[in-house]
C-alpha positions in Angstrom: 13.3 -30.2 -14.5 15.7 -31.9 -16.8 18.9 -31.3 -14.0 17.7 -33.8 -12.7 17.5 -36.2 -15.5 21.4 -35.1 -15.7 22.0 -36.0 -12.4 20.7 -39.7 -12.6 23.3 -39.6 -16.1 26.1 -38.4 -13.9 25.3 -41.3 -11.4 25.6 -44.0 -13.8 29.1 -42.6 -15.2 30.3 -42.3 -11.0 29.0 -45.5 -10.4 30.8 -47.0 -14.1 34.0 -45.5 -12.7 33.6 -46.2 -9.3 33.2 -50.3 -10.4 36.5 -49.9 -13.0 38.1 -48.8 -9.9 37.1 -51.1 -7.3 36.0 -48.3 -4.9 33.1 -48.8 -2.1 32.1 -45.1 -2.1 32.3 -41.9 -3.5 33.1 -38.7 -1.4 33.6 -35.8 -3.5 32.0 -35.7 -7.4 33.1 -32.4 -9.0 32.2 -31.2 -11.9 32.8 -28.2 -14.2 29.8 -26.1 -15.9 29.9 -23.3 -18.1 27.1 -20.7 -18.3 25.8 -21.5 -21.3 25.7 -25.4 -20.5 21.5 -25.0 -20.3 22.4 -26.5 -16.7 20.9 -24.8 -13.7 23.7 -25.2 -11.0 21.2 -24.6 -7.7 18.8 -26.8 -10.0 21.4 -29.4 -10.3 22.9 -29.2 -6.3 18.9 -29.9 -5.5 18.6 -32.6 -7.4 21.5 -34.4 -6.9 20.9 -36.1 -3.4 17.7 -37.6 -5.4 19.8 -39.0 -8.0 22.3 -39.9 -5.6 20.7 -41.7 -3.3 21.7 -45.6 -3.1 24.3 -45.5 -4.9 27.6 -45.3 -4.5 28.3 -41.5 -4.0 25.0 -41.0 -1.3 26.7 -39.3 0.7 29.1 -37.5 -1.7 30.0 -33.8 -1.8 28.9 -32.3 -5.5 31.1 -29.4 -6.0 30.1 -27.3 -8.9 32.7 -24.6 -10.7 32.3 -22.4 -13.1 34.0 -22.3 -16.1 34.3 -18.9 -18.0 33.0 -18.1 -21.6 35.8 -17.6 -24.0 35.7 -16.8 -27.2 37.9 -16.3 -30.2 37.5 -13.3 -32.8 37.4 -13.7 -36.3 38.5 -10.2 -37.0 41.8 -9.7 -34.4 42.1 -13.6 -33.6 42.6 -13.1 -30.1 40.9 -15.4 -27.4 39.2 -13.7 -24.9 36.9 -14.3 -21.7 33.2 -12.9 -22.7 30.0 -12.2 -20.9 27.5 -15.1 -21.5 24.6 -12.7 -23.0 27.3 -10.2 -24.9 30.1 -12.1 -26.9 32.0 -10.0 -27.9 35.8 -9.7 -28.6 37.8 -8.5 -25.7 40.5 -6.8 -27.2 38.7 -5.4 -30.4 35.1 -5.3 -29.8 33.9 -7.0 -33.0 30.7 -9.1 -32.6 32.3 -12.0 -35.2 33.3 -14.7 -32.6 33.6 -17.9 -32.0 32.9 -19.8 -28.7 35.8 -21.8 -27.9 34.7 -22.6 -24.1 31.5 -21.9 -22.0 28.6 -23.9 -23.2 29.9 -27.6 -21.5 29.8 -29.3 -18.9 32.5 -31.4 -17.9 33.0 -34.1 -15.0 36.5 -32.8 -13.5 37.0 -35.2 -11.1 36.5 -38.0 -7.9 37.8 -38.8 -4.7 36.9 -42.7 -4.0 37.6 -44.6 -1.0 38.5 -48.5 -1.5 38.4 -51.0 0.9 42.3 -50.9 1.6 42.0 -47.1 1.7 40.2 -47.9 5.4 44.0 -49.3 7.0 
């Protein structure tokens, strides 16, 4: 199960930023994964207290959203959302695309609580 190996990956750049920003914990990790990342997301969501466990974000919250596929065509040249198995141009139909979003997966975000944050 290579999610996993991802989330112990994940935990070391939370932890990196959660040092550079001088926070004690991590309460919400959100990240952004498109469906042809190669990334399980109920894979990933049962890994992650593993990985997560003592460090920093043990008892954080890992949301997970989706990201749509898009794709531009090389015949029309308009951008549009496509099925992950079938990408194909939206407006035209023509099979000569190019990905432009879909296949990554992106750390959106953290909430961190710092020791002044407790006043």
């Amino acid at each position: 199960m290579h999610e996993l190996s991802i989330c112990y990956a994940l935990m070391q750049q939370v932890e990196s930023i959660a040092a550079r920003e001088q926070a004690q914990r991590v309460t919400l990790i959100r990240l952004q994964i498109g469906p042809l990342a190669g990334v399980e997301p109920e894979l990933l969501a049962q890994a992650f207290p593993m990985a997560a466990a003592g460090t920093c974000a043990a008892e954080a919250k890992l949301q997970l959203d989706t990201l749509p596929v898009r794709v531009q065509c090389e015949a029309c040249g308009a951008e549009t959302d496509a099925k992950p198995n079938r990408l194909l141009c939206g407006q035209c139909g023509d099979y000569r695309t190019r990905l432009l979003s879909g296949d990554e997966m992106l750390l959106a975000s953290l909430e961190l609580e710092r020791p002044d944050d407790e006043d």
